[in-house]
C-alpha positions in Angstrom: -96.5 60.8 -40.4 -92.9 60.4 -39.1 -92.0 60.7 -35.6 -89.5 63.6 -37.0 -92.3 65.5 -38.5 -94.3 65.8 -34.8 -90.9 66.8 -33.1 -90.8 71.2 -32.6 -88.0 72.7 -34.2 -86.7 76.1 -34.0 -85.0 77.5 -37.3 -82.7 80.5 -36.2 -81.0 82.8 -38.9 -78.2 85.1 -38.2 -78.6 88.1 -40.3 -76.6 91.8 -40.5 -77.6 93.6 -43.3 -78.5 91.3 -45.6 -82.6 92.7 -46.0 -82.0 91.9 -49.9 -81.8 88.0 -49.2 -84.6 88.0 -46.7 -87.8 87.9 -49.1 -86.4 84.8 -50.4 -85.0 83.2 -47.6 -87.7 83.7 -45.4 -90.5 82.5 -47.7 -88.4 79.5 -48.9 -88.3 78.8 -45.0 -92.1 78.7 -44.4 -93.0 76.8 -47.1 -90.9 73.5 -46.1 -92.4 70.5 -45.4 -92.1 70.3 -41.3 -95.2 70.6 -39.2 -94.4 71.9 -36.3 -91.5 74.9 -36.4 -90.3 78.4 -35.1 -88.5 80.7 -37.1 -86.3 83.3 -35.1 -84.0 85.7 -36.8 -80.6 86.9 -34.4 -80.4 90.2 -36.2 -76.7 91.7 -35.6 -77.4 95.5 -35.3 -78.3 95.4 -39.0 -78.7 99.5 -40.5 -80.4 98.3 -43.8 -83.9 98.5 -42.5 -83.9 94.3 -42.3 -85.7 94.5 -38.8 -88.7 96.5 -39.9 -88.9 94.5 -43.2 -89.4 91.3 -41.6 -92.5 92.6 -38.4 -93.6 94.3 -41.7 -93.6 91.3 -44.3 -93.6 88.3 -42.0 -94.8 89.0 -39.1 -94.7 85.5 -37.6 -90.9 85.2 -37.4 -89.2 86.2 -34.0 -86.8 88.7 -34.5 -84.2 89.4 -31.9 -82.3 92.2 -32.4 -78.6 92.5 -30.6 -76.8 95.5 -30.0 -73.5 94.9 -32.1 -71.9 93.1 -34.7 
């Protein structure tokens, strides 16, 4: 094993109303090869139901949800 693969990353994704690309994105995320790794999604006041969807379907990934655009 690599030094890289033992280092923690955090993977952050910006989203605002794009719930229709999460199921892929997300799950293409947590199936690459790195060990140790955070995901965290920044959602930008998104009104497409993308904040329940992901504590609903992927309830690992961090959301933090802003106020605004």
């Amino acid at each position: 094993m690599t030094s890289s693969l033992k280092t923690f990353i955090s993977i952050i994704i910006v989203n605002y109303n794009g719930k229709h690309f999460l199921k892929d994105c997300l799950t293409s995320v947590l199936h690459q090869d790195y060990l140790t790794f955070e995901v965290i999604v920044v959602d930008n006041a998104s009104v497409d139901g993308s904040v329940e969807f992901i504590k609903n379907e992927f309830p690992t990934i961090r959301v933090i949800k802003s106020d605004k655009n």
